[in-house]
C-alpha positions as YAML, in Angstrom:
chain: A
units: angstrom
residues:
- id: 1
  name: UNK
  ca: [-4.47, 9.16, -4.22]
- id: 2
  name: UNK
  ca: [-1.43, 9.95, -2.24]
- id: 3
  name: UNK
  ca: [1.03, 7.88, -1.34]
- id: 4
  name: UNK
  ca: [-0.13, 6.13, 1.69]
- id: 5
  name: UNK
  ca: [-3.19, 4.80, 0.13]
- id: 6
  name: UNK
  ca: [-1.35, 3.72, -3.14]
- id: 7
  name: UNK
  ca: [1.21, 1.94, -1.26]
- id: 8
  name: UNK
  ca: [-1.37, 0.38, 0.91]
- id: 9
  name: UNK
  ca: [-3.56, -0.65, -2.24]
- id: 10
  name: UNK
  ca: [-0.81, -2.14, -3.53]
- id: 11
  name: UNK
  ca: [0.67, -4.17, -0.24]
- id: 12
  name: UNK
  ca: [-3.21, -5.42, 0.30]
- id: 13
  name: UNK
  ca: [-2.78, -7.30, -2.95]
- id: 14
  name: UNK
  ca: [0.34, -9.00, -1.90]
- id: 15
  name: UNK
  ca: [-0.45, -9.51, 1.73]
- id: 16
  name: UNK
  ca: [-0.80, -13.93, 2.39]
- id: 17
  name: UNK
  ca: [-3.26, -13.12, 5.44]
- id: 18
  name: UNK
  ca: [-5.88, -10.19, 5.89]
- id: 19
  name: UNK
  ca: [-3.82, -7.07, 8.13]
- id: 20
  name: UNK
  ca: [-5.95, -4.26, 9.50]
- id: 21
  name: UNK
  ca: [-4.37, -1.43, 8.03]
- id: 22
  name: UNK
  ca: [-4.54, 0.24, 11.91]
- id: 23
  name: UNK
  ca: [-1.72, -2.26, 12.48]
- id: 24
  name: UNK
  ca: [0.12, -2.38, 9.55]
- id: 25
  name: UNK
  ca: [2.87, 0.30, 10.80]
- id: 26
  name: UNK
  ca: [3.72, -2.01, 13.91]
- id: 27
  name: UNK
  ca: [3.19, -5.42, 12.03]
- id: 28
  name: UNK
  ca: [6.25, -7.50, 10.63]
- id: 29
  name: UNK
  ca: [5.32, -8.07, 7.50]
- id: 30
  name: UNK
  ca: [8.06, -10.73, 6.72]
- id: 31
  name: UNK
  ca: [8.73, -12.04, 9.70]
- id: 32
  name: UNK
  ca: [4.83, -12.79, 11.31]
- id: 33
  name: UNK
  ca: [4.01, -13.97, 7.88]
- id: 34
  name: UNK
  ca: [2.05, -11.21, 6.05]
- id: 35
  name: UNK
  ca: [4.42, -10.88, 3.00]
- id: 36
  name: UNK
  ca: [6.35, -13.84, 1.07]
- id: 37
  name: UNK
  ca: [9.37, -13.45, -1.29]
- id: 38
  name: UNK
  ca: [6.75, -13.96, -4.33]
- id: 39
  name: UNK
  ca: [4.60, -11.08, -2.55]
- id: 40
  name: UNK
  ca: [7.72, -8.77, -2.57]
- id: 41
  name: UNK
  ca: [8.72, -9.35, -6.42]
- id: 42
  name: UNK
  ca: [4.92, -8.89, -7.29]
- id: 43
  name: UNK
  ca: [5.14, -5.61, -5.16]
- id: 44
  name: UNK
  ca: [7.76, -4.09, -6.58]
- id: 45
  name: UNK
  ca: [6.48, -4.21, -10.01]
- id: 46
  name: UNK
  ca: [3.06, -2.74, -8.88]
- id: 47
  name: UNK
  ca: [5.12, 0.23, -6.78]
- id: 48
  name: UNK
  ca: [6.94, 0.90, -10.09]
- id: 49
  name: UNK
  ca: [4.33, 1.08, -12.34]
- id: 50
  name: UNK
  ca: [1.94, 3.46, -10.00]
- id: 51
  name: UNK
  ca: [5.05, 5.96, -9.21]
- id: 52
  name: UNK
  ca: [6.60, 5.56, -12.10]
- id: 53
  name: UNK
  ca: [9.99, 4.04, -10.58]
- id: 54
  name: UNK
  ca: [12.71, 2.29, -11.77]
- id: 55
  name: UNK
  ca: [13.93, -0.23, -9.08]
- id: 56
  name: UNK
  ca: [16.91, -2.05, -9.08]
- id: 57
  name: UNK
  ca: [17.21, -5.38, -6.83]
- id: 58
  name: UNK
  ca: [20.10, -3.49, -5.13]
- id: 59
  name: UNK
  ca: [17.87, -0.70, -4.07]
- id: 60
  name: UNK
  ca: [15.99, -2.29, -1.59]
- id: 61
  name: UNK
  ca: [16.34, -4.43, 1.32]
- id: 62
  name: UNK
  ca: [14.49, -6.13, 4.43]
- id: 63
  name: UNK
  ca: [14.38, -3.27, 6.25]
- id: 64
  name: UNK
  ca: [12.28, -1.73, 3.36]
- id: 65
  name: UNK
  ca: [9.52, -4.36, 4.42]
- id: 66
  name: UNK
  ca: [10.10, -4.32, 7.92]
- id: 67
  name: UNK
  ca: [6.44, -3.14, 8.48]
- id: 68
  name: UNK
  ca: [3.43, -0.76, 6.41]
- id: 69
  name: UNK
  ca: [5.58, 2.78, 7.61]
- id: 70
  name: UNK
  ca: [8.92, 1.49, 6.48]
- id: 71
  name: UNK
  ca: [7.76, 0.44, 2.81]
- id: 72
  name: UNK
  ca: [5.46, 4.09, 2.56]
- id: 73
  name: UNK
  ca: [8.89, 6.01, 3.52]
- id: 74
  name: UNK
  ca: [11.01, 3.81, 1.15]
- id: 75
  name: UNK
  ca: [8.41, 5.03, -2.08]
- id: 76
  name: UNK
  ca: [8.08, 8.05, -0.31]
- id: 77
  name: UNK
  ca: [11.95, 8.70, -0.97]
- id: 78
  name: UNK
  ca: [12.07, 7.46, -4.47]
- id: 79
  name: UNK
  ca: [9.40, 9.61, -5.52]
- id: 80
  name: UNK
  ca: [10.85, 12.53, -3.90]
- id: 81
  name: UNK
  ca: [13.78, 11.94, -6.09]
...
C-alpha cells in the first residue's frame, strides 16, 4: 500500500461524517467538521504505528490537517526521513 491509501485508510476511520475521497484534498477537515480533536489523537497513533513514526505533539500542527493532501505530505515527509 503506498502512502496515499494508508493515510487515507487511516483518516476514514477518524473522519465524524462520510468524505468522498475525490474531495478530500480540497475539504477542511477541521474546520467543515470532518475531523475532531479526539479524531486527531486517534490518528496519530494509527499514522505511527503503520509508518513506523515517532511523533511528538510539537511536530505537528493545524496546518498538518488542513485537508486529505496536507496530512499525505506531512507522513510523506516523516517517512522520507
Amino acid at each position: 500500500m503506498n502512502v496515499e491509501d494508508a493515510v487515507w485508510s487511516a483518516l476514514s476511520r477518524h473522519l465524524i461524517a462520510p468524505l468522498n475521497r475525490d474531495h478530500a484534498s480540497t475539504t477542511q477537515l477541521l474546520q467543515e467538521g470532518y475531523l475532531d480533536s479526539l479524531g486527531i489523537v486517534a490518528l496519530m497513533f494509527d499514522l505511527e504505528k503503520e509508518f513506523h513514526l515517532k511523533l511528538k505533539p510539537t511536530d505537528v500542527g493545524p496546518a498538518d490537517f488542513e485537508n486529505f493532501s496536507a496530512l499525505v505530505r506531512f507522513v510523506s515527509t516523516r517517512v522520507a526521513v
